[in-house]
C-alpha positions in Angstrom: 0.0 0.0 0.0 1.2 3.4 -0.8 -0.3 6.7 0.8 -0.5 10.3 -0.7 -1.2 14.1 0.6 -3.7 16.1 -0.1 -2.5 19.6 -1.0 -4.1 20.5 2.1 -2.5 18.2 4.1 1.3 19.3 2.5 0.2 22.8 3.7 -0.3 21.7 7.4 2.8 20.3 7.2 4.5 22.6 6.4 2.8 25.1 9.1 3.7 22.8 11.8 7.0 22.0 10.8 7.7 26.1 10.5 5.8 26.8 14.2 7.9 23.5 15.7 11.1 25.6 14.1 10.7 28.6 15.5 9.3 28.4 18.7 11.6 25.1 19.8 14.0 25.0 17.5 15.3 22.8 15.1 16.2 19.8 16.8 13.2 19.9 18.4 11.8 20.0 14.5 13.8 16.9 13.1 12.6 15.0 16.4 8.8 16.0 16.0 8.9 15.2 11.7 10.0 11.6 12.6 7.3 11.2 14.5 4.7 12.1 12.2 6.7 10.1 9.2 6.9 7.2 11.5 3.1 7.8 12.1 2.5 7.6 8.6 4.0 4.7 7.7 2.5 2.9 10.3 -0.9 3.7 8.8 0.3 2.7 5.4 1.7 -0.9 7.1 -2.0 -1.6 8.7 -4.1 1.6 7.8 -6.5 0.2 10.8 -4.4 0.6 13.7 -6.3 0.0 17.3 -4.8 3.5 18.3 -6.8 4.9 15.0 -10.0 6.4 15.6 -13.1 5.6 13.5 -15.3 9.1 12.9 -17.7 9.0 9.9 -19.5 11.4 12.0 -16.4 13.9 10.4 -17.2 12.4 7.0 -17.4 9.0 5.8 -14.4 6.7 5.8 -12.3 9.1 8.0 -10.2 7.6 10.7 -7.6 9.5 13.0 -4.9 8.5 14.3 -2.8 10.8 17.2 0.5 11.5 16.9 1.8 13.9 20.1 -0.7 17.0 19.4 -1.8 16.1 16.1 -4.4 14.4 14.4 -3.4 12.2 10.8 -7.0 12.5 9.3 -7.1 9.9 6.3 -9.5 7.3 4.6 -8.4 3.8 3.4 -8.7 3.2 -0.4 -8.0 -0.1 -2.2 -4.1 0.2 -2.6 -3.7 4.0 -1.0 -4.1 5.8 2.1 -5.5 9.4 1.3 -4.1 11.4 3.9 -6.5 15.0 3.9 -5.8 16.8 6.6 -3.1 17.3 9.6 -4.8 19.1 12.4 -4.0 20.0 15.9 -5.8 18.6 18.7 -7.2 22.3 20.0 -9.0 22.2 16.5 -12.7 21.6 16.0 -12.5 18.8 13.5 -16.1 19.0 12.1 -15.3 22.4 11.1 -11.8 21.4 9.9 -12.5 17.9 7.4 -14.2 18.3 4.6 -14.7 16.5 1.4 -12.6 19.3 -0.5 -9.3 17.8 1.6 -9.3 14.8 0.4 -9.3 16.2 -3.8 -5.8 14.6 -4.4 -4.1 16.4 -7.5 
């Protein structure tokens, strides 16, 4: 199985890797981006992890899965994992997913 970003999801990326950088510096950076690649391909190697979180109540198909404070929203295709959004956990996911995330280009 292979997995793949949304555009929106790049984009939270890249705002938490640029907060993580300058408000704890970049060690603390290269530390926290393992985590969430480790994250990742952990979904991809069994995209239905026990510590994932069913919530088609977001929108259906969705599942979460924590990583420190932040959320890995994605859905489970036949041979991909659509990751759509990156989200911290002080956000109000219903307002946050949406069907438009997960438009892969």
């Amino acid at each position: 199985m292979r997995y793949v970003l949304s555009p929106q999801a790049d984009a939270d990326l890249a705002s938490i890797y640029e907060y993580t950088i300058s408000t704890w510096g970049v060690e603390q950076f290269h530390t926290y981006r393992q985590q969430i690649e480790a994250a990742i391909q952990a979904i991809v190697a069994n995209p239905s992890l026990p510590r994932s979180k069913d919530r088609n109540d977001l929108l259906t198909g969705i599942r979460l899965f924590r990583v420190e404070h932040h959320y890995i929203a994605y859905r489970i295709r036949t041979d991909l994992v659509e990751i759509g959004r990156i989200l911290h956990e002080s956000m109000h996911f219903e307002t946050q997913v949406s069907d438009a995330d997960f438009q892969l280009q």
